[in-house]
N, C-alpha and C positions, 0 to 999 in steps of 0.2 A: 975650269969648271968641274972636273973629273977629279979633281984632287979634293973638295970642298966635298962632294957625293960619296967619296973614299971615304973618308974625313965621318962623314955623319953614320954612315953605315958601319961604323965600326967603332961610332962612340956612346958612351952611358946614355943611359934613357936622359938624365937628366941635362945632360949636354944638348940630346938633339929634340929636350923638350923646348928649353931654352932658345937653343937658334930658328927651331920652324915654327914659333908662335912668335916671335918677335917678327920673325921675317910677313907672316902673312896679316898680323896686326899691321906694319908699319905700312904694308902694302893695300888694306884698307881702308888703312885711316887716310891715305892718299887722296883716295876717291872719295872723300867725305869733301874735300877742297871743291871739284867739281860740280859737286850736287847739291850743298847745301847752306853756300856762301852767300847765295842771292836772296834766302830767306832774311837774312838780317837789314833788309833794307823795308823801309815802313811804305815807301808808294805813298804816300800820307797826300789825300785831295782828288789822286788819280782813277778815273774809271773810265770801262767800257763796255756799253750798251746795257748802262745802267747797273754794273757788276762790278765789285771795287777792284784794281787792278792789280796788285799783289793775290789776290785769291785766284782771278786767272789765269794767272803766272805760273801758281802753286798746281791748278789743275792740269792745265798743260804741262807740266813736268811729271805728274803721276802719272797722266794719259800715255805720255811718254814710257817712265818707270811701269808701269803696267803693263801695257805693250811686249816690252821686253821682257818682262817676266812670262807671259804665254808663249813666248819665242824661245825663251829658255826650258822649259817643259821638256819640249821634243833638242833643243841644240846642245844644253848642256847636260844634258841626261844620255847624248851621241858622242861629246868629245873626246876625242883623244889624248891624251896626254903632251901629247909630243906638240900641239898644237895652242897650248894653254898661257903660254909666256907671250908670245906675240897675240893674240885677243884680247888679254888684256890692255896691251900699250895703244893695238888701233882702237878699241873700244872707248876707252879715256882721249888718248888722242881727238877722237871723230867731237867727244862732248863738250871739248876745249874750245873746238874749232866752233861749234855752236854759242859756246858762250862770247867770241867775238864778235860772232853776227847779233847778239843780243846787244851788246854795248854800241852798235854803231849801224842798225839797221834800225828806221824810225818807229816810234807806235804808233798804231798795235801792233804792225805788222810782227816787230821780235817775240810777239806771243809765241810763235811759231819754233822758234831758236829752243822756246825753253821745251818743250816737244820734243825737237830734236836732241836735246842736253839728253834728256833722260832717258831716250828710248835704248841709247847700249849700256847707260851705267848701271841696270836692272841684274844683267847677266856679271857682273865682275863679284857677286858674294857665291856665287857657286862655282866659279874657276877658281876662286883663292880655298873654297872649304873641299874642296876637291882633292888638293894634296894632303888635307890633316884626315879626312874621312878614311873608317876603316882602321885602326889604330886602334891601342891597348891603351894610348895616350889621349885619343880624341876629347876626350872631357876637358883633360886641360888645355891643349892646345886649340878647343873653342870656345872656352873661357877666357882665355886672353884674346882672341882673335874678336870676338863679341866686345869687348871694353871698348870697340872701335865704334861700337855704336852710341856709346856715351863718352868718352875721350876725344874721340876724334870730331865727332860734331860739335861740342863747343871750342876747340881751339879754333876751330875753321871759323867758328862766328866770332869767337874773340878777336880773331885776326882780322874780318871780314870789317866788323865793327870800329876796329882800329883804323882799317882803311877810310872809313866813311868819316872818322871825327879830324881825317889830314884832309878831307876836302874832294876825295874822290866819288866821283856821283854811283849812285846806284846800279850804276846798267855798265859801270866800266869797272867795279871793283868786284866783280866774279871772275872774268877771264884773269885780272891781276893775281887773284888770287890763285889761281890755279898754275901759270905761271912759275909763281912762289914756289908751288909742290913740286914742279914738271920733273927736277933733277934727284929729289927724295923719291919721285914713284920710282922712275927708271931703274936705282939703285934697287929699292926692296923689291922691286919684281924679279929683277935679276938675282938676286939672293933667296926668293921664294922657289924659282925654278931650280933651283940646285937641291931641294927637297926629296930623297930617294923615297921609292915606293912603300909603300906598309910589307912587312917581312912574314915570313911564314907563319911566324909565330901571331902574329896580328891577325890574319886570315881566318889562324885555327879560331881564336876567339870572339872577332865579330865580324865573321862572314866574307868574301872576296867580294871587292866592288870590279864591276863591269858594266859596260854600256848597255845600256838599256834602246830595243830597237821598240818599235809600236804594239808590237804583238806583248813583249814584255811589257810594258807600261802599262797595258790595257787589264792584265791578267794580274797586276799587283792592285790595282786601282780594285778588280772586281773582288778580289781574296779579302779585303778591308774597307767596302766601300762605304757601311753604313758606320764605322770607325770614323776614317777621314773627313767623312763629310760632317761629324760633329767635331772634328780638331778643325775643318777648314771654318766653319762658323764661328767659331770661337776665337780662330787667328783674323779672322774679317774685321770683329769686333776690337782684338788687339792694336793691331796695324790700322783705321781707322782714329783710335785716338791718341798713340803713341803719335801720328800724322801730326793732328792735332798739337799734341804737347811741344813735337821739335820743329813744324814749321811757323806755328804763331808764338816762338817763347819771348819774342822780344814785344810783342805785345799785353802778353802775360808779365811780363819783367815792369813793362810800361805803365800798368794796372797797378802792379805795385810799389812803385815809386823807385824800381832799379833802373829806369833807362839810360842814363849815364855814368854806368859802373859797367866798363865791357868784361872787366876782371870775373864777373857774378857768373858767366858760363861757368868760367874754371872751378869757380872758387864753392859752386852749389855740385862738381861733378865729382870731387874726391871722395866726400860721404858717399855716393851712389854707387861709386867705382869698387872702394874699400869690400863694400857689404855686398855687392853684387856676385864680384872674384871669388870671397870664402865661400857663397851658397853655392853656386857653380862649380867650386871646386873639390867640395864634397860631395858631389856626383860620381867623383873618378875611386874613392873610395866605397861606392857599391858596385860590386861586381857583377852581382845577380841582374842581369839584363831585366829578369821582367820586373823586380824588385824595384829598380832605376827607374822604369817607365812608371810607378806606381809611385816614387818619391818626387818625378817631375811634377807629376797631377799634383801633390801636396806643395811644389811650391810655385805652382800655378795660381791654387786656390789661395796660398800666403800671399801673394804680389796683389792678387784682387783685391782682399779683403785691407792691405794697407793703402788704398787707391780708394776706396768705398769710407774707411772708419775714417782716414788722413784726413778728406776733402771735409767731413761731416764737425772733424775736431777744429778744420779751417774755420767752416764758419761759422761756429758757436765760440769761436775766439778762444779755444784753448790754444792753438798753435799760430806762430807769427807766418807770413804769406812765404819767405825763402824754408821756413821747414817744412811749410806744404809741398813745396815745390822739390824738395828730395825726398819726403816720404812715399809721393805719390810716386816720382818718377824713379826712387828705389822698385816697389812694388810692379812699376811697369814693365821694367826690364827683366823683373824675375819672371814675370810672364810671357815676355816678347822673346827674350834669348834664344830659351830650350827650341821654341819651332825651329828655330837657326840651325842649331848647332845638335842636338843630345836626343831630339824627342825622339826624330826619325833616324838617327842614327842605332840609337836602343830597339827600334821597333823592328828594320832591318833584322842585328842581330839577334834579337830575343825570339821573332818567327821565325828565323831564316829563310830570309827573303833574298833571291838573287836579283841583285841590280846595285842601284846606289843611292845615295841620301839625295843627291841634289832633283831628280825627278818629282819626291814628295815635296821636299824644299819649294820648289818654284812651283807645284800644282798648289797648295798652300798660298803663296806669294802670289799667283796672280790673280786670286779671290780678294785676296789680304786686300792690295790697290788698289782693287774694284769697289771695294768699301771703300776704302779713300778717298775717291774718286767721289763717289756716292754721297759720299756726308759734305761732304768740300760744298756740291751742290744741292743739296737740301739747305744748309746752311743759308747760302744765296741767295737761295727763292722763297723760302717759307720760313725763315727764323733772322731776317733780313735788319729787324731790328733790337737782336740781340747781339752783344759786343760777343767778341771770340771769347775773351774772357770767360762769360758766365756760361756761353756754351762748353767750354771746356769742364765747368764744373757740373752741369747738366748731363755732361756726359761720361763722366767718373760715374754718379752712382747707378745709371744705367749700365758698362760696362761691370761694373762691379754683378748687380742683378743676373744680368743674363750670362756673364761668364761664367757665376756659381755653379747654375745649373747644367750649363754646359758640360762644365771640369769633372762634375759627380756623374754624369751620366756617361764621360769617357773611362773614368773607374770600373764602374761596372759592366761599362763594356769589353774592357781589358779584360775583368774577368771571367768573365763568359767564356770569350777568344780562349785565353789559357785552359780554361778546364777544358773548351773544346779538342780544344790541340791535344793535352792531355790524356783525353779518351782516346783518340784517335790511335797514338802511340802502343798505348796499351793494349788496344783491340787488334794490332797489328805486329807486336811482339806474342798474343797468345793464338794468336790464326798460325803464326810461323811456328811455334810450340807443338802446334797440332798437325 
């Protein structure tokens, strides 16, 4: 293990760009097996208490994911380093073991299992963004670590899908599936841990990350709070239909006459993949921190605006339903990534702010699935006799709407912040003068 840490610390940037994004890519595309296998099953006739059953399936598993995103706030914003390679394997571990009791514990009762799936697999994107945060590299090593949100979610349902056309039921081809991964996680976790820390040089220029205790998280929350809370509104909105997009696709797939092409995950994620990697990765190419946080908002506003114009071109029949289906979900992930991976990392560095990305990360994230949560059940009870479907297009160009204003009104409040800061400097370089 020491020889591999040798090894990295003492090789080309582009050596140990290469080995620490493939390692924490591989390691969460892992966890895509566990969480997102059992959406590919239709429930097709099934309800309970008048509720269709796959919807809450889907709830119970964000109630879950949710959950653990609040619990990550304060835990993963405490962790230690030294602590982070074994969390992640009982974390996954614990969601596996739930996904048995969902295959072979009766209904309804395994509603419950999917609860439990989700309530640790919330914490495993801020242990894996943990080792690349902090870095001169971060952009691109969460560039590729981010492609696991669209790579790795349709292999898992490719495969998931696959299982289901051999004949294996619904409720037993999630554990199988994870199963499948169990030997790939182990490996990249164990290769993600061999990750050495960000180097001096990295510190100098976007800031030392460290644990953040209550006191610290309170006093970063209150330094940005009328900031955050239009990025967390805005990531509500995101993460609400992005939900949408990757828990109902095979219904959406179904609407448009792909339900028996399991290939169409794969085969609609290269386009998405291709064009998402180049935007992303010309992030790493602006250096100017607050410059970067002012080019995120621009491709914020771009992912919206191809999510809004895509769905509009859908259905005036300029475009056939699989290019809607990457234009839109192009534009989604230019949107969803950054909160991930760049926004808060840039914001960190560009105020310097002591702490670390994953505290904003999941204070974000647990609003985020509280919207998901929220539309899951509005859906249910008050839009009862609309197919997912046309909800999902109903809700393009609302998120389109309200994320505009949102995204301009983080602009301007960026810069504000700046000039503030700005003055601040300067009135405090000519007091010292004086």
């Amino acid at each position: 293990m020491k020889l591999i840490k040798q090894f990295l610390s003492k090789s080309s940037t582009y050596a140990f760009v290469i080995y620490a994004s493939l390692a924490a890519f591989s390691t969460y595309s892992c966890m895509y097996a566990y969480r997102k296998s059992f959406s590919v099953g239709i429930f097709e006739g099934m309800e309970f208490g008048g509720i269709d059953y796959k919807s809450l399936l889907i709830i119970a598993q964000v109630l879950g994911y949710m959950s653990s995103k609040f619990l990550g706030i304060k835990i993963i914003s405490e962790m230690k380093s030294s602590s982070r390679m074994w969390a992640i394997l009982l974390l996954i571990g614990f969601s596996e073991l739930a996904l048995v009791g969902f295959a072979y514990i009766p209904t309804p009762y395994n509603i419950i299992c999917l609860f439990l799936n989700g309530l640790p697999l919330g914490m495993i994107w801020g242990l894996v963004f943990s080792y690349l945060e902090g870095r001169k590299t971060t952009e691109i090593l969460g560039a590729v670590l981010s492609l696991s949100f669209i790579v790795a979610n349709n292999i898992a349902k490719s495969l998931a899908q696959t299982l289901l056309q051999q004949g294996i039921s619904e409720f037993a081809m999630p554990y199988l599936v994870g199963l499948i991964f169990a030997v790939p996680l182990c490996i990249s976790v164990f290769l993600l841990n061999q990750v050495p820390p960000p180097t001096q040089g990295d510190e100098a220029e976007r800031v030392k990350r460290v644990p953040m205790n209550a006191q610290a998280r309170w006093q970063s929350f209150q330094s940005f709070a009328f900031g955050l809370t239009l990025l967390i509104i805005n990531y509500m909105f995101l993460t609400a239909y992005r939900d949408l997009q990757s828990n109902f696709a095979s219904n959406i797939w179904l609407a448009l006459g792909y339900a028996e092409v399991p290939s169409i995950y794969i085969t609609t994620t290269l386009p998405i993949t291709l064009i998402v990697l180049a935007m992303m990765g010309l992030l790493y190419l602006v250096k100017d921190n607050f410059k970067a946080l002012l080019s995120i908002q621009g491709m914020i506003i771009l992912g919206l605006l191809m999510i809004g114009l895509g769905t509009f071109a859908f259905e005036q029949g300029f475009i056939s339903g699989a290019s809607w289906v990457i234009i839109t979900g192009t534009g989604t992930y230019l949107c969803y990534i950054p909160f991930n991976c760049f926004l808060f990392e840039r914001t960190i560095a560009s105020f310097k702010i002591v702490g670390n990305a994953g505290f904003f990360i999941y204070l974000a994230d647990s609003f985020g699935y509280l919207a998901s949560v929220g539309t899951l059940l509005y859906k249910n009870f008050f839009e009862t006799q609309l197919s997912w479907y046309r909800f999902i297009i109903n809700s393009s160009y609302a998120l389109t709407f309200v994320g505009l204003i949102i995204s301009i009104s983080t602009i301007l409040y960026y810069l504000h912040k700046q000039r503030t800061l700005v003055n601040k400097i300067i009135l405090s370089s000519e007091i010292q003068l004086n």
